[in-house]
LOGUTOR-595078 format. One record per residue (C-alpha): residue in three letters; z, x, y. Coordinates in steps of 0.5 Angstrom, whole numbers, padded with zeros to 4 digits, always signed. Each point is the difference from the previous one (the first is absolute). Example, Ala and Ser with C-alpha at 12.3 -4.5 7.8 and 13.67 -1.06 7.14 Angstrom:
BEGIN
ALA+0016+0025-0009
SER-0002+0002+0007
# end
This chain:
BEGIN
UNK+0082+0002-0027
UNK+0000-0008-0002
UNK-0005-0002-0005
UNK+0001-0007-0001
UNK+0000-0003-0007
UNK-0007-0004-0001
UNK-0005+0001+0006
UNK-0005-0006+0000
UNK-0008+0002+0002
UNK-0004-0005+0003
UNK-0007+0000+0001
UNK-0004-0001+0006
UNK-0001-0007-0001
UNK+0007-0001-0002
UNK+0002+0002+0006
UNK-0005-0005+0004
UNK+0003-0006-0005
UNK+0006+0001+0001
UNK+0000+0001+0008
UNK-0006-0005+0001
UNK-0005+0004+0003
UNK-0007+0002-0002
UNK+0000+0007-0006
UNK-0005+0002+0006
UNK+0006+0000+0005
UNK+0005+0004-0005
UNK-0004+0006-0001
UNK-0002+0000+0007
UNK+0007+0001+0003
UNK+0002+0005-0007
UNK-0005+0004+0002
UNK-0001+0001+0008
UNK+0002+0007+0002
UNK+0007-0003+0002
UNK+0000-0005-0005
UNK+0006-0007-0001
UNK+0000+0000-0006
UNK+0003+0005-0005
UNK-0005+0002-0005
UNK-0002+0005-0007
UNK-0006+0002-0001
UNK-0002+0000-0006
UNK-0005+0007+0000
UNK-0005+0004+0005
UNK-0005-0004+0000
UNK-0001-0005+0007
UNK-0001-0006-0004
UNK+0006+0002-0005
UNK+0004-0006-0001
UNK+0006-0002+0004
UNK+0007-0002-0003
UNK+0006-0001+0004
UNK+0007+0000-0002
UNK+0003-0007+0001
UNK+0007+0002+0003
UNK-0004+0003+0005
UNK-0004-0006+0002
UNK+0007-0003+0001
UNK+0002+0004+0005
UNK-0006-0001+0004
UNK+0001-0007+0000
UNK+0006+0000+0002
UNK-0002+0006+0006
UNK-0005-0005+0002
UNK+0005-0007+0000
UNK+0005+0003+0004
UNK-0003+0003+0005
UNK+0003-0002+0007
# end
């Protein structure tokens, strides 16, 4: 297994702020059944905060930018 050295943990609206798109938009795609974005759930609770791993926002960005 890799870990990397530093994971960087945004928010919700981190998220949206970066992508340009609402915190609505955000938590709507990170939590379908088959979600788009790759995210932590921080507990058992249905309305636990949401975190998500910078680098994984990365590589959906690019996922989705290179599609043919």
């Amino acid at each position: 297994m890799h870990w990397r050295a530093v994971v960087i943990i945004l928010t919700a609206r981190e998220v949206a702020e970066l992508l340009r798109v609402s915190e609505g938009w955000v938590r709507d795609h990170a939590t379908r059944k088959q979600p788009r974005l790759p995210m932590l759930k921080m507990g058992e609770h249905k309305r636990a905060p949401l975190r998500f791993d910078l680098d994984q926002i990365k590589e959906f960005v690019e996922k989705w930018t290179n599609r043919d």
